[in-house]
C-alpha positions in Angstrom: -10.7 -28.9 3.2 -8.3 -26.4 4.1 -10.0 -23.0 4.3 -8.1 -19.7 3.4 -8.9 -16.1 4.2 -8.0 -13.1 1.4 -8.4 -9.7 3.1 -9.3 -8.4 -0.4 -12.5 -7.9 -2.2 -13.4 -10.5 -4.8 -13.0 -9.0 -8.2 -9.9 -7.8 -6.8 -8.5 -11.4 -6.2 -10.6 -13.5 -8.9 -7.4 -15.0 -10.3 -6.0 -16.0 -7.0 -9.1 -17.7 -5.4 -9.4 -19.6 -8.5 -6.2 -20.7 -8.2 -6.3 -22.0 -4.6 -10.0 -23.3 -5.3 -8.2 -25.4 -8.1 -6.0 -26.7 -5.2 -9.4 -27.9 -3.8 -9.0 -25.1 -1.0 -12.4 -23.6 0.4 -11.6 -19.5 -0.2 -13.5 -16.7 1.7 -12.5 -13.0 0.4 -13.1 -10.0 3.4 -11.7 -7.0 3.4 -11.1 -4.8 6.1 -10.8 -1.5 5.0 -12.4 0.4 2.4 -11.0 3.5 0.5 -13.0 6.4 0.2 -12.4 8.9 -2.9 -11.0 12.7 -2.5 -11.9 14.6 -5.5 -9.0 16.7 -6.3 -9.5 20.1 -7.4 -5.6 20.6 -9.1 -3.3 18.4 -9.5 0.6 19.9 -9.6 2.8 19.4 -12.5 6.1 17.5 -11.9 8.4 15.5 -13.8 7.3 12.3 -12.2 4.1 10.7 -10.4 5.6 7.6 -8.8 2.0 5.3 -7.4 2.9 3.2 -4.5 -0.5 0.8 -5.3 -2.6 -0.4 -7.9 -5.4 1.6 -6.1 -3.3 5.0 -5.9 -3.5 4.5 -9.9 -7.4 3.9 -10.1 -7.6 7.3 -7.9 -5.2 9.4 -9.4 -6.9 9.0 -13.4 -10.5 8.7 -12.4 -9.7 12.4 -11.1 -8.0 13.6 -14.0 -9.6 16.2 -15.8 -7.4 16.6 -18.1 -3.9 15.5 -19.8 -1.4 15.5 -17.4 2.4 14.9 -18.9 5.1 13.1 -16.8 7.4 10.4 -16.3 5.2 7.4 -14.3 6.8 5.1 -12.1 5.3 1.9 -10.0 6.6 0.4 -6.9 5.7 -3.2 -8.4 4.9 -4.6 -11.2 0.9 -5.0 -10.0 1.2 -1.3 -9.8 2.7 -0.6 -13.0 -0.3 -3.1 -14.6 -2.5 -0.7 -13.1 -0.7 1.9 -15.3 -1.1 0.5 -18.2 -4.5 -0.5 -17.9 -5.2 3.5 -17.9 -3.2 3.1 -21.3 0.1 5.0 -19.9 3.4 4.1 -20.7 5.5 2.9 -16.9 9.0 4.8 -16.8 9.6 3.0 -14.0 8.7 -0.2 -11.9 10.2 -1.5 -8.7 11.0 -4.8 -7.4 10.4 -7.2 -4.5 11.7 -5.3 -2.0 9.8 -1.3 -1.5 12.9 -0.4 0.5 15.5 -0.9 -2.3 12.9 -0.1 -4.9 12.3 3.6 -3.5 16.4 4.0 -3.3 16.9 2.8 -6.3 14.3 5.2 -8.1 15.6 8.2 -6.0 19.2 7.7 -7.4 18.0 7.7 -11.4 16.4 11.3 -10.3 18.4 14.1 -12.4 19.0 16.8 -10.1 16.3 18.9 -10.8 13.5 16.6 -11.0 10.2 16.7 -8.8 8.1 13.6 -8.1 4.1 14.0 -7.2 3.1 10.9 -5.0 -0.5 10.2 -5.2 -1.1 8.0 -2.0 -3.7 7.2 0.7 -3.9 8.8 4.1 -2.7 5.9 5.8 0.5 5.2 3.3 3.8 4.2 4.5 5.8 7.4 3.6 8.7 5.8 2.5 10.0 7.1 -0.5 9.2 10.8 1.1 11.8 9.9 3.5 14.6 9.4 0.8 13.8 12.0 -1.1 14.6 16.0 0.1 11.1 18.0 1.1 12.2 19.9 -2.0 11.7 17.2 -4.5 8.4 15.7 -4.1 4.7 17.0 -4.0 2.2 14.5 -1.8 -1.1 14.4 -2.8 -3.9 12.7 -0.9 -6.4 10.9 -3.3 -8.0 8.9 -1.2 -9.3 8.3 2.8 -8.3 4.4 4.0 -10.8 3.4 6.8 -11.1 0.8 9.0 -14.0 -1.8 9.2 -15.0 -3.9 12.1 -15.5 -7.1 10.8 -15.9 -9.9 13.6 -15.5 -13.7 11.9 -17.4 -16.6 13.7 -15.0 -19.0 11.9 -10.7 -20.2 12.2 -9.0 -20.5 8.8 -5.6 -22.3 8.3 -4.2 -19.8 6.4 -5.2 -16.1 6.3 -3.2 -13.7 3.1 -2.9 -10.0 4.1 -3.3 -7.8 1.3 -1.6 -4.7 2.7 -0.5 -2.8 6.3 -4.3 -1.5 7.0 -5.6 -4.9 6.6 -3.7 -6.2 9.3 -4.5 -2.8 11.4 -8.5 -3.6 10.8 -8.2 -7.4 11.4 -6.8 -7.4 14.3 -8.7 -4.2 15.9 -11.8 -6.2 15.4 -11.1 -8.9 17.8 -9.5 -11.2 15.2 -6.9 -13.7 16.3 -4.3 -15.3 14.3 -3.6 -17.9 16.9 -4.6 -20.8 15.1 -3.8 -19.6 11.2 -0.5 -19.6 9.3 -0.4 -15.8 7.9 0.7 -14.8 4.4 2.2 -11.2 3.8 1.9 -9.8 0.3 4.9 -7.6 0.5 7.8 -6.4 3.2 5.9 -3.5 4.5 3.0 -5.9 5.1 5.0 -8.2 6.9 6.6 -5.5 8.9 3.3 -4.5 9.8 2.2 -8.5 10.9 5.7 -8.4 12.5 5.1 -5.5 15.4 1.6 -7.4 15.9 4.0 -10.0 16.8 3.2 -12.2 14.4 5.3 -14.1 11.9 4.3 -14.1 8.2 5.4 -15.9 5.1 6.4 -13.3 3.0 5.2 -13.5 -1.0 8.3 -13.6 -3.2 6.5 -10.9 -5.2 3.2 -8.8 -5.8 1.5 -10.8 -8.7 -1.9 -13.4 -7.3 0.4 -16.2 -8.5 3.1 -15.1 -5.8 0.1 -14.9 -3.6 -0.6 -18.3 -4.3 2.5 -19.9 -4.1 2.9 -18.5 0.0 -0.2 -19.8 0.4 0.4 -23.3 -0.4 3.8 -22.9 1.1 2.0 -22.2 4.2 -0.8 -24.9 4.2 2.4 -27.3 3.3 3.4 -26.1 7.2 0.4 -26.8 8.7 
């Protein structure tokens, strides 16, 4: 039975390791990281709050005290479920690739508009760095941290959920040596990529694009 790793909590991936468990794989779920909440004392208002991950979302509005009016945009369309599962309408959502999806949204910005970017202390700043220092507003709602998690076990195929996963894999003695490794997005992989390593990139964010890398890559073991 082919055994497959999901660095992601299991509520957070019940969908996908059904999915591969219907494909009669054996599915473990580990995360390596775990996000610690900032309460936020204000919030600024701007004309936009553009959430780079479903868990910037759950942040921002459990620390909302009260209405806050803008434009909200997603980087993916995970993110922008995430939105409307807070009942908020999605202005905006991005597509398979974070690079083009951050241009694209900075070009539909009037010239006057500011953005507020809710995002983790770890976050790839990436839209920051297409938009001027005049036009956005970071706000840090939540601490990423590491955990050391040693496994005792090899798995043919182990499905990074995001850059810090990799980061807290790897820095607790983990070795991909004998696994084929499945990125969930480009900055992900780039992430897998400076480790040296070379992932299968998921065509998109959804647990069914998740699933289809996966059995791409057991189909290359």
């Amino acid at each position: 039975m082919n055994r497959v790793l999901i660095t992601r909590l299991l509520q957070q991936a019940e969908e996908f390791t059904q999915l591969l468990k219907d494909q009669g794989c054996e599915v473990e779920t580990i995360p390596f990281i775990e996000t610690i909440d900032i309460p936020l004392e204000t919030i600024p208002q701007t004309d936009w709050v553009f959430f780079n991950s479903p868990r910037s979302v759950q942040h921002f509005f459990q620390n909302l005290k009260k209405p806050f009016f803008a434009k909200y945009a997603a980087l993916s369309n995970g993110t922008a479920k995430a939105i409307h599962d807070h009942n908020q309408k999605v202005s905006f959502t991005g597509g398979d690739d974070s690079q083009q999806t951050v241009e694209q949204f900075a070009g539909m910005l009037t010239e006057n508009e500011t953005v507020l970017i809710p995002r983790s202390d770890r976050s790839v700043r990436r839209l920051q760095r297409v938009l001027g220092s005049d036009r956005y507003v970071e706000l840090i709602a939540y601490k990423t941290r590491l955990l050391n998690k040693k496994l005792d076990a090899d798995f043919e195929v182990v499905v990074f959920t995001s850059p810090s996963n990799v980061i807290g894999f790897l820095e607790s003695g983990n070795s991909l040596e004998k696994s084929k490794v499945v990125a969930i997005g480009d900055t992900t992989a780039r992430e897998l990529e400076e480790h040296n390593v070379s992932p299968i990139t998921a065509d998109g964010y959804t647990q069914k694009h998740l699933v289809m890398a996966t059995i791409k890559a057991l189909g290359e073991n």
